[in-house]
PyMOL Python script that loads the backbone (N, CA, C, O; Angstrom):
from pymol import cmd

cmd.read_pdbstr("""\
ATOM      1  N   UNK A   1     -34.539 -28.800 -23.328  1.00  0.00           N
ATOM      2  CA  UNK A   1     -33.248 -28.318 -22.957  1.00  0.00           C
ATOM      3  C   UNK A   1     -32.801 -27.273 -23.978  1.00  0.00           C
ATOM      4  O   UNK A   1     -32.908 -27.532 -25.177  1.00  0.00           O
ATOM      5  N   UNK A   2     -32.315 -26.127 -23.572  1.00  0.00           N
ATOM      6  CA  UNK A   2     -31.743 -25.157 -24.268  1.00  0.00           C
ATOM      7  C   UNK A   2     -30.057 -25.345 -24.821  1.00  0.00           C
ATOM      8  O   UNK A   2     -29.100 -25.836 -24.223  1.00  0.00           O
ATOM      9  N   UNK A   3     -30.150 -24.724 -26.241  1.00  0.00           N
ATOM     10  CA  UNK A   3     -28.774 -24.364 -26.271  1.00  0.00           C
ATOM     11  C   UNK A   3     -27.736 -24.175 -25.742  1.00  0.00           C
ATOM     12  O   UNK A   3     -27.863 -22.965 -25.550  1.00  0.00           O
ATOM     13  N   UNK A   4     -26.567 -24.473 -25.252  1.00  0.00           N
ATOM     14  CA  UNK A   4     -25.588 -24.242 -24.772  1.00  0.00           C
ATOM     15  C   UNK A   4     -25.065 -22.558 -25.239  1.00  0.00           C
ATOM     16  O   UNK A   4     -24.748 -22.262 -26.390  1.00  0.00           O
ATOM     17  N   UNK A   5     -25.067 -21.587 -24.066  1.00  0.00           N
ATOM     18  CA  UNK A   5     -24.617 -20.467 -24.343  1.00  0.00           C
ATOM     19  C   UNK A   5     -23.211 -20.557 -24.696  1.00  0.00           C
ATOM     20  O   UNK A   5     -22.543 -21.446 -24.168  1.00  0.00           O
ATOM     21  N   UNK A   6     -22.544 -19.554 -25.724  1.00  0.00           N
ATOM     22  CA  UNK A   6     -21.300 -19.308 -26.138  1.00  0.00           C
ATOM     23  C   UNK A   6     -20.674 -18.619 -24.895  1.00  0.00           C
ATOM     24  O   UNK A   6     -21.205 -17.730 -24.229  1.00  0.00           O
ATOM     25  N   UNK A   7     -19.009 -19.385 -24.623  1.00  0.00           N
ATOM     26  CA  UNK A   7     -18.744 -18.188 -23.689  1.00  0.00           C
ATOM     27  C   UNK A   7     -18.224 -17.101 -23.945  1.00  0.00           C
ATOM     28  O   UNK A   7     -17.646 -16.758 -24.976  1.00  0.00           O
ATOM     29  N   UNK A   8     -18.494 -16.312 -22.648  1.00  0.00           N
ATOM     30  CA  UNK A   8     -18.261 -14.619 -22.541  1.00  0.00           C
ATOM     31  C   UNK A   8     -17.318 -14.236 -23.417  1.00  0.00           C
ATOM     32  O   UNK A   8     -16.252 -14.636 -22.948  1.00  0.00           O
ATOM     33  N   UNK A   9     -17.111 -13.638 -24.510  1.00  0.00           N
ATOM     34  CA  UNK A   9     -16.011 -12.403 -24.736  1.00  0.00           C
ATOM     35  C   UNK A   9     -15.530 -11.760 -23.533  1.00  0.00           C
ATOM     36  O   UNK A   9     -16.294 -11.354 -22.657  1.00  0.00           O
ATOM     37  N   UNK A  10     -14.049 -11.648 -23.473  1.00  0.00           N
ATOM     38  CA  UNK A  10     -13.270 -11.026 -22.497  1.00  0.00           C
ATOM     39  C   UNK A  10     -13.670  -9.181 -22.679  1.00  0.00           C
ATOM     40  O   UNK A  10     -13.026  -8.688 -23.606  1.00  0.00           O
ATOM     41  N   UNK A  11     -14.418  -8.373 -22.090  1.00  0.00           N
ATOM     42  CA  UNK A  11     -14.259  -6.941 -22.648  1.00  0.00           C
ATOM     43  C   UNK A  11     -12.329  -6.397 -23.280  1.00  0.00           C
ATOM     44  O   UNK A  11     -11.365  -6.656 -22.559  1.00  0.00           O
ATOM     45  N   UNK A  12     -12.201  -5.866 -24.289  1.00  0.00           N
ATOM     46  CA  UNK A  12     -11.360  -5.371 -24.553  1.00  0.00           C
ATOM     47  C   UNK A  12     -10.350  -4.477 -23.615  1.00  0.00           C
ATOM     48  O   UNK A  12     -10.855  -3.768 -22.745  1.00  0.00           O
ATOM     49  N   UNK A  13      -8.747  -4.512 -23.810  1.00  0.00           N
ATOM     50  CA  UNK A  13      -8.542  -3.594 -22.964  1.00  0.00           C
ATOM     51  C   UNK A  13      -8.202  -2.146 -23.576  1.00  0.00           C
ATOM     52  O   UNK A  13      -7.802  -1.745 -24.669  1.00  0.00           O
ATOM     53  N   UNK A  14      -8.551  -1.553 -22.346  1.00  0.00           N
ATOM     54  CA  UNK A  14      -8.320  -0.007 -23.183  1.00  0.00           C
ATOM     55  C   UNK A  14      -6.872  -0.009 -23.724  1.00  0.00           C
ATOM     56  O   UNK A  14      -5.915  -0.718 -23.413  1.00  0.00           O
ATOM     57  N   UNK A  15      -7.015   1.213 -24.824  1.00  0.00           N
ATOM     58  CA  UNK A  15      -5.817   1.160 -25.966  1.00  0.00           C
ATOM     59  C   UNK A  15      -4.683   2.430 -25.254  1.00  0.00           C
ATOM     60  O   UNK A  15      -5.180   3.507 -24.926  1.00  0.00           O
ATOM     61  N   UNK A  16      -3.549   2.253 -25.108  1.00  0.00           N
ATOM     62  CA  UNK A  16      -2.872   3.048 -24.137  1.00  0.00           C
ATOM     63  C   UNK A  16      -1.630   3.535 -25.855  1.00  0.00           C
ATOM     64  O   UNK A  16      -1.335   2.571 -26.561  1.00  0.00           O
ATOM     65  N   UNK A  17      -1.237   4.546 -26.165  1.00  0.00           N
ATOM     66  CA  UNK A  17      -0.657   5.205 -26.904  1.00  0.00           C
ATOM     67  C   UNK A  17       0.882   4.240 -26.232  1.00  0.00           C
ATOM     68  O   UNK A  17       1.051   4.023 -25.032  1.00  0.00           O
ATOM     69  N   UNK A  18       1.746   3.836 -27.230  1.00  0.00           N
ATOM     70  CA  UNK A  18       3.239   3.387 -26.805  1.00  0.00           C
ATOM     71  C   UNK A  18       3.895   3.972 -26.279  1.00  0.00           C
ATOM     72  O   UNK A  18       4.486   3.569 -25.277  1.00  0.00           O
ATOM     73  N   UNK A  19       4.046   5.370 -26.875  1.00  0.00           N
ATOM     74  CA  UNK A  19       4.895   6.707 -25.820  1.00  0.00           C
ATOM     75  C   UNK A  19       4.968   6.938 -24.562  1.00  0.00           C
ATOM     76  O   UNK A  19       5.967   7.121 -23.866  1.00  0.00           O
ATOM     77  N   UNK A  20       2.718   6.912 -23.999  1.00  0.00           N
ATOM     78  CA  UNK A  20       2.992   6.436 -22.690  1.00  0.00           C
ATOM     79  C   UNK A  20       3.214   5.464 -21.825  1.00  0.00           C
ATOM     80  O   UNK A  20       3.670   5.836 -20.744  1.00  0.00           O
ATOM     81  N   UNK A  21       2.993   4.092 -21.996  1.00  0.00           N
ATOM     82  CA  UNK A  21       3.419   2.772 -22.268  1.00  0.00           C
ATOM     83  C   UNK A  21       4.482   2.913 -21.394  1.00  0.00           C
ATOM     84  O   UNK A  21       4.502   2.773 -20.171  1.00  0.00           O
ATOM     85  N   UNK A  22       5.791   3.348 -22.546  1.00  0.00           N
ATOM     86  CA  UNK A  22       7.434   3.508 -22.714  1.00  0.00           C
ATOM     87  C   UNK A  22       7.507   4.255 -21.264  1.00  0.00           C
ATOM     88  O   UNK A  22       8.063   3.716 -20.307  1.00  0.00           O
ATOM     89  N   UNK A  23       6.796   5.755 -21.172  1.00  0.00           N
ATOM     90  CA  UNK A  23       6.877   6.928 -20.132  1.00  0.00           C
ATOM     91  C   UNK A  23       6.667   5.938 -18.944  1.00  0.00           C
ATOM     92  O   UNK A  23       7.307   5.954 -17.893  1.00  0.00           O
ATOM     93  N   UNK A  24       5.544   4.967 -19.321  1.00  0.00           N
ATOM     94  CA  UNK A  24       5.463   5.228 -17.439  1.00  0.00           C
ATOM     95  C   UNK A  24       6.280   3.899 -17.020  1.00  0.00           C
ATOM     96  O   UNK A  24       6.322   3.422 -15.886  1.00  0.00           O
ATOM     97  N   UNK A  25       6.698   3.574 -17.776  1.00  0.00           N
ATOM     98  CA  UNK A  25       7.711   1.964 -17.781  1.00  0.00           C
ATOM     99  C   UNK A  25       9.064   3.011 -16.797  1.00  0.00           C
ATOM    100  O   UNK A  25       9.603   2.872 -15.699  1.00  0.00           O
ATOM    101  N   UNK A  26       9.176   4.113 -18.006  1.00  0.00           N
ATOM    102  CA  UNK A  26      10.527   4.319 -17.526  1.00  0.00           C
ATOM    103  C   UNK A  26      10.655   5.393 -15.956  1.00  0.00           C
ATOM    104  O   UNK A  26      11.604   5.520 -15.182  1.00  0.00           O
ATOM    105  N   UNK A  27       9.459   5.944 -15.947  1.00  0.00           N
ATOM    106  CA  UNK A  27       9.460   6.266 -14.357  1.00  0.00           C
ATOM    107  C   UNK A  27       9.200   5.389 -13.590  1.00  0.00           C
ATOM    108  O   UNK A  27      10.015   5.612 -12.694  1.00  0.00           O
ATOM    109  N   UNK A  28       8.689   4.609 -13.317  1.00  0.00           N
ATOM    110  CA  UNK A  28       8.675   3.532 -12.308  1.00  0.00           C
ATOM    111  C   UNK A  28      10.085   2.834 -12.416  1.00  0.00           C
ATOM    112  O   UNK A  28      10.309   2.152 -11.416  1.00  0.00           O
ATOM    113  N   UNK A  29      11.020   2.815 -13.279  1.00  0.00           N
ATOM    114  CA  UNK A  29      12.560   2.560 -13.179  1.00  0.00           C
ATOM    115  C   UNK A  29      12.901   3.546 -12.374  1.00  0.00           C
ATOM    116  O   UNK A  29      13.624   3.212 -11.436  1.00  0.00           O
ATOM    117  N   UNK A  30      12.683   4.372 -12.429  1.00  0.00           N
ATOM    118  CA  UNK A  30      13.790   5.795 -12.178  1.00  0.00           C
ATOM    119  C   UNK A  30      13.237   6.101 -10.189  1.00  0.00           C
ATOM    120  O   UNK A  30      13.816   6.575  -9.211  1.00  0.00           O
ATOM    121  N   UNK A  31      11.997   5.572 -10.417  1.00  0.00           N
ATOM    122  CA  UNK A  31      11.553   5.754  -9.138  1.00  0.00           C
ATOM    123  C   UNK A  31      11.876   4.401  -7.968  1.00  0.00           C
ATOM    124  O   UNK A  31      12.093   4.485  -6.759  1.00  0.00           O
ATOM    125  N   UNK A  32      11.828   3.513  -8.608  1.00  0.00           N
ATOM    126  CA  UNK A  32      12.321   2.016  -8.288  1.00  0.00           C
ATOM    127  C   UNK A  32      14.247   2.111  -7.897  1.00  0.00           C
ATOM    128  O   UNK A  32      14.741   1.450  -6.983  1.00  0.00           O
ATOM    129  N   UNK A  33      14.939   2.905  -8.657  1.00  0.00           N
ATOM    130  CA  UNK A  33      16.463   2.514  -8.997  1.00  0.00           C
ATOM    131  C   UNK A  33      16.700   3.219  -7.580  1.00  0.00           C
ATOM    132  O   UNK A  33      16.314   4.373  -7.394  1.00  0.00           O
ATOM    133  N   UNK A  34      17.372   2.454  -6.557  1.00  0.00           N
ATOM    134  CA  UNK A  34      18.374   3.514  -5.334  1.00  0.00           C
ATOM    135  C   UNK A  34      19.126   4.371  -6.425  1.00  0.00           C
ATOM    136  O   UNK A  34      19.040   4.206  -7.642  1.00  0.00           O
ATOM    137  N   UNK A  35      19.975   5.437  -5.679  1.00  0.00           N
ATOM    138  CA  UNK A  35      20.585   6.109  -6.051  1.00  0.00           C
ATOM    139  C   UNK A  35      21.946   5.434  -5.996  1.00  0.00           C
ATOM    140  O   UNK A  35      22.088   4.420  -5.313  1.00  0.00           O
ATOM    141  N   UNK A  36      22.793   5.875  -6.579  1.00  0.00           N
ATOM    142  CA  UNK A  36      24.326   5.302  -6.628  1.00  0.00           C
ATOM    143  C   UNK A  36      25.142   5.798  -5.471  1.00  0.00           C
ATOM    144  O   UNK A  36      25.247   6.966  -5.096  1.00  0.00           O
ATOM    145  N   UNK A  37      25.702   4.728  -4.964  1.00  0.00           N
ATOM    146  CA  UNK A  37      26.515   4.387  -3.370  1.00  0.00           C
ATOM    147  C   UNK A  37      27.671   6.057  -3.828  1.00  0.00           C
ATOM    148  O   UNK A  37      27.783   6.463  -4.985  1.00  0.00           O
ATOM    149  N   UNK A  38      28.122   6.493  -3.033  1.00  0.00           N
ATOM    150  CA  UNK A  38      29.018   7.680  -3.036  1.00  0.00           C
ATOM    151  C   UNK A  38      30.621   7.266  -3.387  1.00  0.00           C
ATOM    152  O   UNK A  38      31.168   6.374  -2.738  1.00  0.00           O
ATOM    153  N   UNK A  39      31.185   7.840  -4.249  1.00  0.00           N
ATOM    154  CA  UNK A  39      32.451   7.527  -4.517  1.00  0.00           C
ATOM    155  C   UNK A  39      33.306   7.499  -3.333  1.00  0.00           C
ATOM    156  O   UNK A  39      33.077   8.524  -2.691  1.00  0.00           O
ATOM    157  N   UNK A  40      34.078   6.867  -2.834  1.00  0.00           N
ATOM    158  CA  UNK A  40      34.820   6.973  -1.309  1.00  0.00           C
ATOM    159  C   UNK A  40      36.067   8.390  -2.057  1.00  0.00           C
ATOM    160  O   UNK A  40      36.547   9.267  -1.338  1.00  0.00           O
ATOM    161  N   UNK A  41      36.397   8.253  -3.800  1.00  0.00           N
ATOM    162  CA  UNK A  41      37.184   9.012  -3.801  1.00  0.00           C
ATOM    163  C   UNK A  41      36.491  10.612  -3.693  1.00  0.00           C
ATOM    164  O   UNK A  41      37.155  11.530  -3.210  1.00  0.00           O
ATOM    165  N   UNK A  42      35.473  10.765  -4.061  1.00  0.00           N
ATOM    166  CA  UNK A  42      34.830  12.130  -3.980  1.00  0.00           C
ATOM    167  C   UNK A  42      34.771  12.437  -2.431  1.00  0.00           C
ATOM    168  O   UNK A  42      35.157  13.535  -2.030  1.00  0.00           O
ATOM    169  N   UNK A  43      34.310  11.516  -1.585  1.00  0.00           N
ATOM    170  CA  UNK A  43      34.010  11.893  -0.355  1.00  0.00           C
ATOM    171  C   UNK A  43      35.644  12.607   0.534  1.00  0.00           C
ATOM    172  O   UNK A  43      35.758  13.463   1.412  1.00  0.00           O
ATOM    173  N   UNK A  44      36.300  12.077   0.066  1.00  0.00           N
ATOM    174  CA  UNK A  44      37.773  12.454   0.747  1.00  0.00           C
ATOM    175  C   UNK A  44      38.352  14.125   0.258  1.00  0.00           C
ATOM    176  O   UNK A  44      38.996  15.006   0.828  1.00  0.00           O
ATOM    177  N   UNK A  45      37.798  13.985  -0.938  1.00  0.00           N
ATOM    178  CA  UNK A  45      37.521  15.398  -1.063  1.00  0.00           C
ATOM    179  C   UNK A  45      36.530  16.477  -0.892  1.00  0.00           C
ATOM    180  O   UNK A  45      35.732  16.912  -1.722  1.00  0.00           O
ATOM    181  N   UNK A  46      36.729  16.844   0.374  1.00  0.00           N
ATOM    182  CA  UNK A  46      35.388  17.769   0.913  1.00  0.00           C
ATOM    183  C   UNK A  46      36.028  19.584   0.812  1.00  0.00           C
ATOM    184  O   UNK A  46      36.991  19.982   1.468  1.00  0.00           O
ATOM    185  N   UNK A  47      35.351  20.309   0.003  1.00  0.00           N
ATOM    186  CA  UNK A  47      35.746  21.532   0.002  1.00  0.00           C
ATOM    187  C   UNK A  47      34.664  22.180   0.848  1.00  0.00           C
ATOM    188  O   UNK A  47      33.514  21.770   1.003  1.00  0.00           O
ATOM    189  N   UNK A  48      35.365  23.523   1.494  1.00  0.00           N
ATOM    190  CA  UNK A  48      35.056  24.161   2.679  1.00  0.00           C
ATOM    191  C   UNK A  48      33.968  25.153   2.416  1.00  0.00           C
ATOM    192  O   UNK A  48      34.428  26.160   1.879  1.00  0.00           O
ATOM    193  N   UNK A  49      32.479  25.210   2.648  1.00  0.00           N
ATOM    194  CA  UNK A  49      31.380  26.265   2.111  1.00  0.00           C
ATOM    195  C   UNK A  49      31.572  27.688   2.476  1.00  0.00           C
ATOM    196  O   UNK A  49      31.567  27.926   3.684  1.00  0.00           O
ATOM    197  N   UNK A  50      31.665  28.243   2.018  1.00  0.00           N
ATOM    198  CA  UNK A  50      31.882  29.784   2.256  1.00  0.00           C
ATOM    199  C   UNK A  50      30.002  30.342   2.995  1.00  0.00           C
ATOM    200  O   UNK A  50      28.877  30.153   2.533  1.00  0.00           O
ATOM    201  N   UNK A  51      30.431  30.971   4.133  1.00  0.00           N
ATOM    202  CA  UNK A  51      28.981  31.423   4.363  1.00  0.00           C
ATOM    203  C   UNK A  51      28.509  32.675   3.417  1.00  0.00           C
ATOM    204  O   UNK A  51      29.360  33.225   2.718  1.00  0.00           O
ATOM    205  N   UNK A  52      27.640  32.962   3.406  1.00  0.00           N
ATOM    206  CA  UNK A  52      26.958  33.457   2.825  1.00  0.00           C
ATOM    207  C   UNK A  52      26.844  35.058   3.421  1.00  0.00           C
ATOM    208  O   UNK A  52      26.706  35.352   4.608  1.00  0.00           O
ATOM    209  N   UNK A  53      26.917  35.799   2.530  1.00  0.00           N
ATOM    210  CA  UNK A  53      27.430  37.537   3.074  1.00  0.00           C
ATOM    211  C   UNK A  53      25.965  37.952   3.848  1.00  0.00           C
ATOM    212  O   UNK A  53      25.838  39.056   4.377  1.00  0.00           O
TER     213      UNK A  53
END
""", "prot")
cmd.dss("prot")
cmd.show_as("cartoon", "prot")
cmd.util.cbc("prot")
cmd.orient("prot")
C-alpha cells in the first residue's frame, strides 16, 4: 500500500491592483443604482424651449 497523497494546493488567485478592485466595485454601483425619482417641485416648473433659428 502506498502513501497517502497530500491534498491539492488550491492554485493561487490572480493578484488584482486595489485601485482596480475599488474601480470596478464602484461602477457596478453606479451601474446597479436607478436614477433618482424626479422632484414633483422641479417638474411643475417646466420652461418653454425656444426652437432653434
Amino acid at each position: 500500500m502506498s502513501a497517502p497523497r497530500p491534498p491539492a494546493r488550491p492554485e493561487p488567485a490572480p493578484r488584482f491592483p486595489m485601485r482596480d478592485l475599488l474601480a470596478s466595485c464602484a461602477a457596478a454601483r453606479a451601474i446597479s443604482t436607478p436614477p433618482p425619482a424626479p422632484d414633483p417641485a422641479e417638474a411643475e416648473r417646466t420652461v418653454d424651449h425656444r426652437e432653434a433659428a
